[in-house]
C-alpha positions as CSV (number, residue, x, y, z in Angstrom):
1,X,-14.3,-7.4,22.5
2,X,-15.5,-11.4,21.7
3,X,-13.4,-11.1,18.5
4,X,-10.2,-9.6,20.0
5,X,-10.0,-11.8,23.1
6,X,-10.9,-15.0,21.6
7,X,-7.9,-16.7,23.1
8,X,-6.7,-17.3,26.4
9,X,-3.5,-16.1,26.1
10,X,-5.1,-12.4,24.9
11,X,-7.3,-12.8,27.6
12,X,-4.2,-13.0,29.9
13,X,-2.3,-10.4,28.0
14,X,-5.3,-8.1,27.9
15,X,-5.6,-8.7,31.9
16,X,-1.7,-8.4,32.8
17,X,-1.6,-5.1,31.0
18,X,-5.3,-3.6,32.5
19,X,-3.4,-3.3,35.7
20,X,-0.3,-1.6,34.5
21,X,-1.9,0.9,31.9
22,X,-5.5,2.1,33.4
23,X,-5.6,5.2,32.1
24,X,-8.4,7.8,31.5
25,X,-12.3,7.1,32.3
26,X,-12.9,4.2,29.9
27,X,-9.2,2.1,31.0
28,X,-10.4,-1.1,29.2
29,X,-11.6,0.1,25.9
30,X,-8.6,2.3,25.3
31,X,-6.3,-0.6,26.4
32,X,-8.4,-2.8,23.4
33,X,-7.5,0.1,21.1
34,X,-3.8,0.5,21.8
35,X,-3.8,-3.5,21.9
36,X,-5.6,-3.8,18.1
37,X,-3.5,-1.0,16.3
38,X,-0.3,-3.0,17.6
39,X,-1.8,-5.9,16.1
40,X,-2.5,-4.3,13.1
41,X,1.1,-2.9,12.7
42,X,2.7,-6.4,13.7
43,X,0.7,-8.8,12.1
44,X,-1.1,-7.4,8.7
45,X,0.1,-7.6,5.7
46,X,3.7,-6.7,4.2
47,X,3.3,-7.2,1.0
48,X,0.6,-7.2,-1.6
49,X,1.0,-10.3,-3.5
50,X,0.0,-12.6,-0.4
51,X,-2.6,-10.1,0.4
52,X,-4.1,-10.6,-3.4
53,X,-3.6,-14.5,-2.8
54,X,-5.1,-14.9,0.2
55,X,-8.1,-12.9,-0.8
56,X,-8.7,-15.1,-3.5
57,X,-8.7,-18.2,-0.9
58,X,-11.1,-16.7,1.8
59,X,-12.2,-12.9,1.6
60,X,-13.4,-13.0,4.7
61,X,-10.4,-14.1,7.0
62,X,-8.1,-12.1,4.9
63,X,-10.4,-8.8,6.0
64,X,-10.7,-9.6,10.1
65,X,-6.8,-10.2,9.7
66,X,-6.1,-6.8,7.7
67,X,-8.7,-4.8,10.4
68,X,-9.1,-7.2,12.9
69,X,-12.3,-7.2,13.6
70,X,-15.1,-9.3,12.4
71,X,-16.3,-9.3,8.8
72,X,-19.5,-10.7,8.6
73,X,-21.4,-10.9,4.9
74,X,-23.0,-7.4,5.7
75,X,-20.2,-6.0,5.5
76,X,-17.9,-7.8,2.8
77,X,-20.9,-6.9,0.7
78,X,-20.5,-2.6,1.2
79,X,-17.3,-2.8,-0.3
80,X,-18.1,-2.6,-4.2
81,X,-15.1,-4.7,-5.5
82,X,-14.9,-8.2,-6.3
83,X,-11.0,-7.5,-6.8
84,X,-8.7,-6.9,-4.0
């Protein structure tokens, strides 16, 4: 929840829609969810070239953009590719 709502104008988002769509028992976790997978569809990448470039500049960013979430080293490290 730190990594999604890092900002204040997420946190504002995040709050504006809590009161419109509280839904089922756990409102603010589904809300997250909903909120992520738009980010996902809106804002990953389009294209694999920049996704190959930028994953040659930083790994890591390029990752928490693509899933958005946090990637720390623990992670990067399970996947078992040095190539994108």
């Amino acid at each position: 929840m730190k990594f999604y709502l890092k900002t204040i104008d997420r946190l504002n988002e995040f709050v504006e829609r809590l009161l419109f769509e509280t839904t089922g028992s756990v409102p603010e976790l589904s809300l997250l969810a909903k909120m992520r997978k738009e980010d996902i569809d809106s804002y990953s990448y389009t294209d694999k070239a920049t996704f190959v470039y930028d994953y040659y500049r930083d790994k890591q960013s390029v990752l928490e953009k693509l899933f958005q979430e946090p990637m720390k080293a623990v992670k990067i490290r399970r996947f078992k590719t040095g190539q994108p």
